[in-house]
C-alpha positions as CSV (number, residue, x, y, z in Angstrom):
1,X,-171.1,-23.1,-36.6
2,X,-172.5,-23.9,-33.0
3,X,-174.0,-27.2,-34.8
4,X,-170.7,-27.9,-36.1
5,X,-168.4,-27.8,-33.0
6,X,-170.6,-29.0,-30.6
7,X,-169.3,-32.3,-30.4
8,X,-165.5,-30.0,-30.2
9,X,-166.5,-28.1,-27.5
10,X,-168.1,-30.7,-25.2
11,X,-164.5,-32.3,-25.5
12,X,-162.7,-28.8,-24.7
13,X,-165.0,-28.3,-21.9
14,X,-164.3,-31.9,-20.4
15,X,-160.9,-31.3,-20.4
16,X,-161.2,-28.0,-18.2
17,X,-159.5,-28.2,-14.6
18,X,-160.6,-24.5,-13.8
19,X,-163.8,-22.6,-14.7
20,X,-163.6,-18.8,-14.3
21,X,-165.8,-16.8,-12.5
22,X,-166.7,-13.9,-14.1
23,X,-166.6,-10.3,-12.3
24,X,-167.7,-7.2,-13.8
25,X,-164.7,-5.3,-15.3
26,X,-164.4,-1.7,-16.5
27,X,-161.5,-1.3,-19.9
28,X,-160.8,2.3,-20.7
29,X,-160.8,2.4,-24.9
30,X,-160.2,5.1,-27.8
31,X,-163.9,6.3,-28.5
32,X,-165.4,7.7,-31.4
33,X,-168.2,9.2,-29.6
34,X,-170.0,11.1,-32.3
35,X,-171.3,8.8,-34.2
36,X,-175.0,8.4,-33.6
37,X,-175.0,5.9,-31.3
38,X,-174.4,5.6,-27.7
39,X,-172.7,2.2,-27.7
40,X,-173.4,-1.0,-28.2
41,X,-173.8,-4.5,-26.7
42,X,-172.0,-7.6,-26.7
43,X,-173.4,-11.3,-26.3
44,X,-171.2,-13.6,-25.4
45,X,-172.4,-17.0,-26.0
46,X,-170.7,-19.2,-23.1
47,X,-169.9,-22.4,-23.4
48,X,-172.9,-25.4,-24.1
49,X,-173.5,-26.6,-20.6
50,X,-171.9,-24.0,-18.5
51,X,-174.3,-21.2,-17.8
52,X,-172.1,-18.8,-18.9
53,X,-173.9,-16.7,-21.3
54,X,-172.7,-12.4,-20.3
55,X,-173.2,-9.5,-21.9
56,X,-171.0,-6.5,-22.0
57,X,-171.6,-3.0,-23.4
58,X,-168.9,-0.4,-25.2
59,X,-169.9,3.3,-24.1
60,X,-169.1,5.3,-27.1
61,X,-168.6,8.6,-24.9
62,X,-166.9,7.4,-22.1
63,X,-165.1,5.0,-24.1
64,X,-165.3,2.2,-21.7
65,X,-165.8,-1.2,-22.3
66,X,-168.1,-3.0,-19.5
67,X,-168.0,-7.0,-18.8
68,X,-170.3,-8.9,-17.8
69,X,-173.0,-6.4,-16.9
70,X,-176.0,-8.1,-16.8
71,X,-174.9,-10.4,-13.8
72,X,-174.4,-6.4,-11.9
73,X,-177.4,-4.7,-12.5
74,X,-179.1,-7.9,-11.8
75,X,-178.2,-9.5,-9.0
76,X,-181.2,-11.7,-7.9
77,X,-181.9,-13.1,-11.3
78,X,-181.2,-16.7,-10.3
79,X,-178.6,-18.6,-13.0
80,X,-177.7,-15.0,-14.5
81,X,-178.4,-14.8,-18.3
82,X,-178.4,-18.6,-18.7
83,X,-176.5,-21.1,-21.4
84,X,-175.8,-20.1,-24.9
85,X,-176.5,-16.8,-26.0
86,X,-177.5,-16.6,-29.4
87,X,-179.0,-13.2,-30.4
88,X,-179.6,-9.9,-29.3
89,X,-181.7,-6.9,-30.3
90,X,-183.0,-3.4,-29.7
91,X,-186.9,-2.9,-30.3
92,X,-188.0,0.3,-29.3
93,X,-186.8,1.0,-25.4
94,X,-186.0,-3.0,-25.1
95,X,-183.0,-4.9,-25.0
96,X,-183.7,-8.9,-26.2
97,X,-180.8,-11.7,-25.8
98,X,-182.5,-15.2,-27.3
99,X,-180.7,-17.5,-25.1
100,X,-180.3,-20.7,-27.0
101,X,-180.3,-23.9,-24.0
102,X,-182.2,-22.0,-21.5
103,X,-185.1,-22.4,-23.9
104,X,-186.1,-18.5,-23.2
105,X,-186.0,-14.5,-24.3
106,X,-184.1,-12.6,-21.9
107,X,-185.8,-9.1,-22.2
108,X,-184.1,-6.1,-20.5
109,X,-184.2,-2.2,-20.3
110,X,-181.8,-1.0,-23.4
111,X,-180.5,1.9,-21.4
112,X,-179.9,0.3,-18.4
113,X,-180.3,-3.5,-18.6
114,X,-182.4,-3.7,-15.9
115,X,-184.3,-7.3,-16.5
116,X,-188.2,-6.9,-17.8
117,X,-188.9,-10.3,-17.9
118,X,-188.8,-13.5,-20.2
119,X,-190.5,-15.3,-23.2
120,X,-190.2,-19.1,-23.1
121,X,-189.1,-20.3,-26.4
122,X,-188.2,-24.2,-26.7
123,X,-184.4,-23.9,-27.8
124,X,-184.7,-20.4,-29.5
125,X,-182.7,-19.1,-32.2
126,X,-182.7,-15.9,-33.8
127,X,-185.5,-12.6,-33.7
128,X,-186.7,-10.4,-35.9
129,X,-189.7,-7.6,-35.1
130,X,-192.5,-6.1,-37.2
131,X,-195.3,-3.7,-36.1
132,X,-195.0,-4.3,-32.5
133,X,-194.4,-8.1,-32.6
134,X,-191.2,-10.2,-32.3
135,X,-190.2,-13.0,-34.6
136,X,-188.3,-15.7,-33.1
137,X,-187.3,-19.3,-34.5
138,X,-187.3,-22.4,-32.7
139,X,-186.1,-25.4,-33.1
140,X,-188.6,-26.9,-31.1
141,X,-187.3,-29.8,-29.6
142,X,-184.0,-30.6,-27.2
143,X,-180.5,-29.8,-28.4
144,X,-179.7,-33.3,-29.9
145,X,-177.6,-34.4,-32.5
146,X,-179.7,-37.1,-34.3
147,X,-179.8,-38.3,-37.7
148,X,-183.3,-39.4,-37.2
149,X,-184.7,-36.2,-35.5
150,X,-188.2,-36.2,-37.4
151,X,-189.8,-32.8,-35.1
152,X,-190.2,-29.5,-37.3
153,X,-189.2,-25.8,-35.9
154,X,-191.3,-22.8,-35.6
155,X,-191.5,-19.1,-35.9
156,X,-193.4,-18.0,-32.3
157,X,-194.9,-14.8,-32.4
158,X,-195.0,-12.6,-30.0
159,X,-196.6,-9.3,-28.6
160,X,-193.9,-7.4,-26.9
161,X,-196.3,-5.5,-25.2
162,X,-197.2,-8.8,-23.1
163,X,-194.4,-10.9,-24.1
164,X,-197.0,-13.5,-24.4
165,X,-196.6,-15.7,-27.5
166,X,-200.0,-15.4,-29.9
167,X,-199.1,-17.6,-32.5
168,X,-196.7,-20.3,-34.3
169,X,-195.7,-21.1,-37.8
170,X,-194.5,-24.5,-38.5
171,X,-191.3,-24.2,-40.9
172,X,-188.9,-26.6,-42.1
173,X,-186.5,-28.9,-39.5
174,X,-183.8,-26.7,-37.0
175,X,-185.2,-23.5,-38.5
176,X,-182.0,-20.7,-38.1
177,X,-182.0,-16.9,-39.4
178,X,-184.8,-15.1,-40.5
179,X,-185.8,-11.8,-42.2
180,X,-188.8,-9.8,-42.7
181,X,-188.5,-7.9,-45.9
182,X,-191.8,-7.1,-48.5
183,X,-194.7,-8.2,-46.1
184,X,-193.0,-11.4,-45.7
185,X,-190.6,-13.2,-43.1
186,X,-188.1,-15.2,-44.5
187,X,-186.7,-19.1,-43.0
188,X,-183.2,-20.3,-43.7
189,X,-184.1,-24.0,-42.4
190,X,-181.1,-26.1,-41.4
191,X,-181.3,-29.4,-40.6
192,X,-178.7,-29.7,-38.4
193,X,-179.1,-31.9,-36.3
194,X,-180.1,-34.7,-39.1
195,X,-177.5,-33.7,-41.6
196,X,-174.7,-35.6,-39.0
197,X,-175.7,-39.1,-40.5
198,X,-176.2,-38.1,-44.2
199,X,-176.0,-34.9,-46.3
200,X,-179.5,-35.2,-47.8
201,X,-180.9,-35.4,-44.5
202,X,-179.5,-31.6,-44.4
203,X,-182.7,-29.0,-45.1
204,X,-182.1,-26.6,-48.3
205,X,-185.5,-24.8,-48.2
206,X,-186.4,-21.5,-47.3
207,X,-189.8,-20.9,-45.4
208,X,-191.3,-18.0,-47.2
209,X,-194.3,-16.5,-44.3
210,X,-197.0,-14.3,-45.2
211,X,-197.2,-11.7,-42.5
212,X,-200.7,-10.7,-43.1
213,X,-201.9,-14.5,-42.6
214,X,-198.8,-15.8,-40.7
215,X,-198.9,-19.2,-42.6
216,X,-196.6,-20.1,-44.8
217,X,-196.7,-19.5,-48.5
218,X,-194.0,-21.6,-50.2
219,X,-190.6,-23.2,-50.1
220,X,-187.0,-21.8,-52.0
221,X,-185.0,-24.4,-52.5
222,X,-181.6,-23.2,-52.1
223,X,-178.8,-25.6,-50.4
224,X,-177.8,-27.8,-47.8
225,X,-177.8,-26.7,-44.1
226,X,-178.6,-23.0,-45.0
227,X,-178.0,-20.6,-41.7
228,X,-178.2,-16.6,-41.9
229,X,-180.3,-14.3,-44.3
230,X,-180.6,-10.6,-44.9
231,X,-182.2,-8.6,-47.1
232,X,-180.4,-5.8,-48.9
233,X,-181.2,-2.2,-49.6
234,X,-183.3,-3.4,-52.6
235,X,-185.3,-6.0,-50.5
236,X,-183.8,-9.0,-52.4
237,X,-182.2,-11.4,-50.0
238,X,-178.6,-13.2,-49.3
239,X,-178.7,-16.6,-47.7
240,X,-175.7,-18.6,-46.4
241,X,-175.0,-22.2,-46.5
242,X,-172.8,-24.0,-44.0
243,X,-172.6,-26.9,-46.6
244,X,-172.0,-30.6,-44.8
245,X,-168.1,-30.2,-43.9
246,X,-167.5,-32.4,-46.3
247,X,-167.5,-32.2,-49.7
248,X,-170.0,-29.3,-50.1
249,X,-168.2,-25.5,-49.4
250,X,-169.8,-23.5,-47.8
251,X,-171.3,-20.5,-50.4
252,X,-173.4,-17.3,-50.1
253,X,-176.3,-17.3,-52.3
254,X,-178.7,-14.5,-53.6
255,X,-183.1,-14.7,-54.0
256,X,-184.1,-12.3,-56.3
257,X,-187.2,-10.9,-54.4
258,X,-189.1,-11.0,-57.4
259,X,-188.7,-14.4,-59.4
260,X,-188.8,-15.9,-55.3
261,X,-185.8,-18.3,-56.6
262,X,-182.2,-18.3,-56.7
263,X,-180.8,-16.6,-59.4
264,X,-177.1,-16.1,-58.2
265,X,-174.2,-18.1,-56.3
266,X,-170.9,-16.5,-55.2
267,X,-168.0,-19.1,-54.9
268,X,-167.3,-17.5,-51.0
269,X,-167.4,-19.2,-47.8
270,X,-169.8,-17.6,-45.0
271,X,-170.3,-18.3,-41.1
272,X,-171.0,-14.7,-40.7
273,X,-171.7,-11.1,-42.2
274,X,-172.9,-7.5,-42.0
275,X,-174.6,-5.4,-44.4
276,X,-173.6,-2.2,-44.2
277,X,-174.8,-0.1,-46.8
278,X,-173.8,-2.0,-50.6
279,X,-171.2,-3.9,-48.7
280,X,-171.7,-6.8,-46.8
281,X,-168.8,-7.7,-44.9
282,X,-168.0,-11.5,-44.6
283,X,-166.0,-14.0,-42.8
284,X,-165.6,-17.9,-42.6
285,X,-164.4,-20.5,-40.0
286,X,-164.6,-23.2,-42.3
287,X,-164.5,-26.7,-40.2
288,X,-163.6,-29.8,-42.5
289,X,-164.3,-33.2,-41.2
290,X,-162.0,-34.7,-44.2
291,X,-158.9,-32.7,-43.0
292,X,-160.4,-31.5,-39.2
293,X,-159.1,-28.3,-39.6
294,X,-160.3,-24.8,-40.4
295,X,-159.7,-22.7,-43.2
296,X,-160.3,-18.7,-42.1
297,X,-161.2,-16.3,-44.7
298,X,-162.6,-12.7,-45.0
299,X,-163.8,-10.2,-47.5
300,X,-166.5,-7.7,-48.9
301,X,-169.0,-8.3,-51.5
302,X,-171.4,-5.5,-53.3
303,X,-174.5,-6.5,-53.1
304,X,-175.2,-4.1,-56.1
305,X,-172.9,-5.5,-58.5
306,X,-172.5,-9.6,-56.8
307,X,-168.6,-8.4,-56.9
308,X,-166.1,-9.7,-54.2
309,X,-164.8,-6.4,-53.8
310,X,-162.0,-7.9,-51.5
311,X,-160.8,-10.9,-49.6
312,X,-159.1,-9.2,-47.1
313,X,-161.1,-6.4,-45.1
314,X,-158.2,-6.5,-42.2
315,X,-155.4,-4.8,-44.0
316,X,-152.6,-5.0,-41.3
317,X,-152.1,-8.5,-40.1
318,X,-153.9,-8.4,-37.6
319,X,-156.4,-11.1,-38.7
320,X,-153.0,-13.9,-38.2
321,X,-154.0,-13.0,-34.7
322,X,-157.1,-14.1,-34.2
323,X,-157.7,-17.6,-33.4
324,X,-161.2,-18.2,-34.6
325,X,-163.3,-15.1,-36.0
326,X,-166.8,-15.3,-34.0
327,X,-168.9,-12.2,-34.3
328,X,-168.8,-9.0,-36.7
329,X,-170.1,-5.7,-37.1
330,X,-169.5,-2.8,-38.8
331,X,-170.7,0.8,-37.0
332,X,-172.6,2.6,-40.2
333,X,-171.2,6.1,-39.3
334,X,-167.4,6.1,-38.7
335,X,-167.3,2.4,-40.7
336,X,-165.2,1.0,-37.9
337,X,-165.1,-2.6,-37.9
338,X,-165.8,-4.8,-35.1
339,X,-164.6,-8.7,-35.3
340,X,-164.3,-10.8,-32.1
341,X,-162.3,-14.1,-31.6
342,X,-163.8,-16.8,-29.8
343,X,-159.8,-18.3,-29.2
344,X,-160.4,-21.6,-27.6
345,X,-164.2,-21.5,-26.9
346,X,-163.6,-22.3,-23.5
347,X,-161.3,-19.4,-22.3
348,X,-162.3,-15.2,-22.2
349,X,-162.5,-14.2,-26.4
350,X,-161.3,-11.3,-27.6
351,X,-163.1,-7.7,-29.1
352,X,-160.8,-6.2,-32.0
353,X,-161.5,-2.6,-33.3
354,X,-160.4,-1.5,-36.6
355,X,-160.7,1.5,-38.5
356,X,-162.6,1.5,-41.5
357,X,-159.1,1.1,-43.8
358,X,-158.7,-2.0,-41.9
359,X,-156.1,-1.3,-39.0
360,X,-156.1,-2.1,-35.8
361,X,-157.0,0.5,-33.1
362,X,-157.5,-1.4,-29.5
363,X,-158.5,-4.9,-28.6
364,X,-159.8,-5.9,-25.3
365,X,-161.0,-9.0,-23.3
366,X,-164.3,-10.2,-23.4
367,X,-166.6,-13.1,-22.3
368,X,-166.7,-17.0,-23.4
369,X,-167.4,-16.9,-27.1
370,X,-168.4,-13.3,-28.0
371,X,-170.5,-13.3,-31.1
372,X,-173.5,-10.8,-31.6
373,X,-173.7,-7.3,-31.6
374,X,-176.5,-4.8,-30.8
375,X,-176.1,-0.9,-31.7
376,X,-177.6,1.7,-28.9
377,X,-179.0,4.6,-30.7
378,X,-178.5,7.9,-28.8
């Protein structure tokens, strides 16, 4: 979606008179506290250009709800967390945000998030981890919309004992999600910043990596400007197109681990999901350059059966208040459901919580464009 709206957002963000400062800020919430885990993270991404990546944190006991944290408990980090925050993870007793323009791995404490230290990724995308390494895509080269941008991405591996980077894989262009599932790590590949002049300048492959050898095996052709990928309970994997916000939709589509092909295609539109069990949970912001406007859906699909089980996991009417659905997750013991608004992109988003029939049970102010969620386990 970032790719999509960039050109959106740089006009928002021109047309701002006042940019807010951001001040750590306590919210006391309705907790479920015995549930596993002791909270969770928030990565807000910030607007592109603004340095206004934060990260907040939901204590499951206490029930509060922490902004902007990081910029607290670390104080002498110059530039805070940095512009565009992309991902976040918990490997072992770390905390990683991939920071998408500050080319670079924020890596922090997951109790506290006290800052470790950094990996320097070129325009880093999404992580993954496997035996004691982290996977992490790159794009590779600047931030540039460019129909004749000709320079492939990488998987960097890295040893997060050192956080020194050991190795590369060269994958396809603007390489986005990935997933390590069977001894392998699997590439959705993009394109994005080439698909702006012509569709079949879009990449439709996914980079299959051996993770014994760490060079890649093969290529699944799937679709145009592919973006997230997961792999189920059985190991098989579900990969999401953007399509070219055109005249191709954007679909979910479904690698059978062991033919290595595609072998099914649901007719539903995905910018984002979570797996939770059988279910994966799905919405779409769905941004049309015919009519410039977006068409918002949700729903659930088995992953057992390929049903859409619904198309409307918000059962209250709540979803007609949120502007544009940014982030999701879904907390695997009480099933609560967690969606986030990004509103404007240029103002404080929104955190909804929803019980796991769908209703609403509190909703409460968050950073620039909140979008990725990291569980704390107890």
């Amino acid at each position: 979606m970032r790719i999509a709206l960039l050109l959106l957002v740089f006009v928002a963000a021109s047309c701002r008179k006042d940019i807010e400062v951001f001040t750590n800020e306590d919210t006391s919430l309705d907790s479920s506290a015995l549930n596993g885990f002791a909270g969770f993270y928030l990565l807000n991404e910030g607007n592109m250009g603004s340095n206004k990546s934060t990260l907040d944190f939901f204590n499951y006991a206490t029930g509060e709800f922490k902004r902007n944290i990081y910029a607290a408990i670390n104080p002498t980090v110059p530039k805070e967390m940095g512009d565009v925050g992309n991902d976040i993870a918990i490997y072992g007793n770390r905390l990683y945000a991939v920071i998408n323009a500050s080319n670079k791995v924020e890596v922090m404490d997951a109790r506290t998030a006290r800052r470790i230290g950094q990996i320097e990724i070129p325009n880093c995308r999404y992580i993954k981890f496997d035996k004691g390494f982290a996977y992490i895509t790159s794009y590779a080269g600047p931030i540039e919309i460019n129909p004749n941008y000709a320079q492939k991405g990488y998987v960097a591996k890295v040893d997060t004992a050192t956080l020194a980077v050991v190795n590369k894989c060269i994958v396809g262009y603007q390489p986005d999600g990935l997933e390590i599932t069977n001894g392998k790590i699997y590439v959705a590949n993009s394109g994005g910043y080439m698909g702006a002049g012509s569709t079949e300048k879009y990449e439709r492959t996914v980079s299959v990596i051996d993770l014994a050898t760490f060079k890649e095996d093969k290529r699944i052709d799937v679709a145009y400007n592919l973006h997230h990928i997961k792999a189920d309970q059985r190991g098989d994997l579900w990969v999401t197109s953007r399509g070219d916000y055109k005249q191709l939709p954007s679909r979910l589509y479904f690698i059978d681990k062991t033919q290595q092909k595609v072998t099914d295609t649901l007719p539903i539109a995905v910018s984002n999901y979570f797996l939770d069990g059988d279910s994966l949970y799905v919405y779409s912001t769905e941004w049309s350059y015919v009519t410039y406007s977006n068409v918002i859906t949700y729903g659930i699909v088995n992953t057992r059966t390929h049903a859409v089980v619904t198309r409307a996991f918000i059962t209250d009417g709540t979803d007609k208040e949120i502007e544009i659905p940014y982030g999701i997750m879904v907390n695997p013991v009480t099933k609560e459901i967690y969606v986030t608004d990004a509103g404007n992109y240029v103002s404080p988003g929104i955190l909804y919580c929803f019980t796991k029939e769908g209703k609403k049970k509190w909703s409460v102010r968050t950073g620039d464009i909140p979008a990725h969620f990291a569980l704390l386990p107890k």
